[in-house]
C-alpha positions as CSV (number, residue, x, y, z in Angstrom):
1,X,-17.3,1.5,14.1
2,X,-14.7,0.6,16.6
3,X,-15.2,0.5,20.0
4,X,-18.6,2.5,20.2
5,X,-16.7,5.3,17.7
6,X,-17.7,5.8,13.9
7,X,-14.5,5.6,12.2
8,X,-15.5,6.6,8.8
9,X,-19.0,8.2,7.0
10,X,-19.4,8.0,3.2
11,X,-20.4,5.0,0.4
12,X,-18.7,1.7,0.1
13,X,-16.3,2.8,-2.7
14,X,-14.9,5.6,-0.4
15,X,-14.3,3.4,2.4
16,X,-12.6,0.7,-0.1
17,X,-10.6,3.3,-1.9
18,X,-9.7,5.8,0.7
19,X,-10.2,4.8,4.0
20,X,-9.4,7.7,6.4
21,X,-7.7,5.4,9.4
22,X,-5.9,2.2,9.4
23,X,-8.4,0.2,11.4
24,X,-11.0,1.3,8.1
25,X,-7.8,-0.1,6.0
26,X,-7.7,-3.3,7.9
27,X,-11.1,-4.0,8.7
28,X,-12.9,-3.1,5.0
29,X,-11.1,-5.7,2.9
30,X,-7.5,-6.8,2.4
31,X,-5.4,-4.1,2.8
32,X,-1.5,-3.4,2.6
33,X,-0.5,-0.9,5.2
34,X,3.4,0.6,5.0
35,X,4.7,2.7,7.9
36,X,7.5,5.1,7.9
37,X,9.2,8.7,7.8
38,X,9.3,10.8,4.9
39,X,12.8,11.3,3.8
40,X,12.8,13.6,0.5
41,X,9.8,16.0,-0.5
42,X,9.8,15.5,-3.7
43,X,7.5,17.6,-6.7
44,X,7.3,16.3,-10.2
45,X,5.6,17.0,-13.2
46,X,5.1,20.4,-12.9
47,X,4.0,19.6,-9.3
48,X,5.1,21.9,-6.4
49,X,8.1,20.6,-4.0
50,X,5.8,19.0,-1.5
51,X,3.2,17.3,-3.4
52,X,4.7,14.0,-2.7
53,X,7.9,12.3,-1.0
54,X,10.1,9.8,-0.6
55,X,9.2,7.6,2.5
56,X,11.7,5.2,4.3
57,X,9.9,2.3,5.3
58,X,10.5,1.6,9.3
59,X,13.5,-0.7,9.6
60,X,13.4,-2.0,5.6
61,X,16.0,-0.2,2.9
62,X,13.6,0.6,0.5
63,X,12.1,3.9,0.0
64,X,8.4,4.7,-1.4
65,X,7.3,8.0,-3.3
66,X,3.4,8.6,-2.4
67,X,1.7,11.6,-2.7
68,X,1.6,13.5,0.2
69,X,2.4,17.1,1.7
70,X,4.0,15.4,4.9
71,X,7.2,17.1,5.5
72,X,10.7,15.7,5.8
73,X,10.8,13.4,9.2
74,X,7.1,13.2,9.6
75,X,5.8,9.2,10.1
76,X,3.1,8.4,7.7
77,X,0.9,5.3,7.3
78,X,-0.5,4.6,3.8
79,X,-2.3,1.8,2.6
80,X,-1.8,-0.1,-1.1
81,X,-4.8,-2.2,-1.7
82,X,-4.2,-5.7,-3.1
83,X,-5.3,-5.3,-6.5
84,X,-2.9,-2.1,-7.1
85,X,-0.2,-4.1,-6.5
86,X,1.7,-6.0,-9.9
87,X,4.4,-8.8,-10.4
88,X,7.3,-7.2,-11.8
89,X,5.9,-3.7,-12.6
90,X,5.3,0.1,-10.9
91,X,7.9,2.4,-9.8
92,X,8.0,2.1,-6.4
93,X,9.9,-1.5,-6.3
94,X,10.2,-4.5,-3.5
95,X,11.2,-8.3,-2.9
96,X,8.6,-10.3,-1.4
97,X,8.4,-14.2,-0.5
98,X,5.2,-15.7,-1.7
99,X,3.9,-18.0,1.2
100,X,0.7,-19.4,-0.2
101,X,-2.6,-18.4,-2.5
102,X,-6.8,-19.4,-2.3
103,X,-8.2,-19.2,-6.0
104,X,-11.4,-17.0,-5.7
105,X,-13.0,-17.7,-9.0
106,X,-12.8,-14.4,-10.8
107,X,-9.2,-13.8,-9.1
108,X,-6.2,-15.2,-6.8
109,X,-5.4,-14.0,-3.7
110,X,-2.1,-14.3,-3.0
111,X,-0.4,-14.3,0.4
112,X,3.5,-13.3,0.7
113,X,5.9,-12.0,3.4
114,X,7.8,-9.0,3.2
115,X,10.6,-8.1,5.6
116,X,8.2,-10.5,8.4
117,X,5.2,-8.5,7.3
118,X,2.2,-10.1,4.8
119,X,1.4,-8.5,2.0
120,X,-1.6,-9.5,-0.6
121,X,-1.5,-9.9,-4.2
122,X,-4.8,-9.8,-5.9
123,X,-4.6,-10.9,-9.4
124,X,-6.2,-12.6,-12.7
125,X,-3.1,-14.1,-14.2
126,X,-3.0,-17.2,-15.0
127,X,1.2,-17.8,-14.4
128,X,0.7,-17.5,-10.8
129,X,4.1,-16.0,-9.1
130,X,6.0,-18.3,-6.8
131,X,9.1,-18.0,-4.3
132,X,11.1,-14.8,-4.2
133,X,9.2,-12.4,-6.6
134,X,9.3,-8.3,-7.4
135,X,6.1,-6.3,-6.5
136,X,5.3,-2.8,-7.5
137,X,2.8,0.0,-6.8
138,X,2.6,3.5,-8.5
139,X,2.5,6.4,-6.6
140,X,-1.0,7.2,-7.5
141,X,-2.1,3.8,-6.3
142,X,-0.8,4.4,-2.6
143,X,-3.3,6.1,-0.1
144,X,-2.0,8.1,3.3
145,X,-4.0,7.4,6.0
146,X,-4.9,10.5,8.1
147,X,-4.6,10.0,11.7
């Protein structure tokens, strides 16, 4: 709920895994949320043209595929959860400074910056990463946010 307006109705996996705005992203756990316009539809796979694109992240170089049917020069919000994201691997690629990280028991949570914005790392290794480091996602593990 945000100011006296339900934001979201379904169980606590839902919410986690596919919250529908970005105050839902922000506010239900950590949260990565990208920004920008859709530069290529894009259809693998077998997929129809469409299916997903190529997003240009506001004022950054690289570009994400998600899934989405946004079309070319639409802005788009989606959401990577911490967790989804891994040192070194996934195909959508980025440089990220690691700034600090809080050892939760069963995992570390990892703070870093990324073009001035933070980003979290949730992860179980042992060889935690440190200074300038390579995070990826798969498309499958981004989330648009419908607003």
């Amino acid at each position: 709920m945000r100011a006296r307006r339900i934001e979201q109705v379904v169980g606590p996996r839902k919410v986690y895994r596919h919250p529908a705005t970005r105050f839902v992203a922000e506010f239900i756990g950590d949260d990565n949320v990208f920004e920008g316009r859709v530069t290529n539809e894009l259809g693998s796979g077998g997929e129809t043209k469409g299916s997903a694109a190529s997003v240009a992240v506001d004022g950054i170089e690289e570009r994400f595929e998600i899934p989405t049917t946004a079309t070319i020069g639409t802005t788009v919000t989606f959401c990577v959860r911490p967790g989804r994201l891994r040192v070194g691997g996934g195909e959508n690629r980025f440089q990220a400074r690691v700034e600090g990280s809080e050892f939760l028991g069963d995992v570390t949570r990892v703070r870093l910056e990324y073009d001035g914005r933070p980003i979290v790392l949730r992860t179980t290794d042992r060889d935690l990463p440190t200074g300038e480091v390579e995070l990826g996602f798969d498309p499958t593990n981004a989330h648009v946010i419908d607003e």
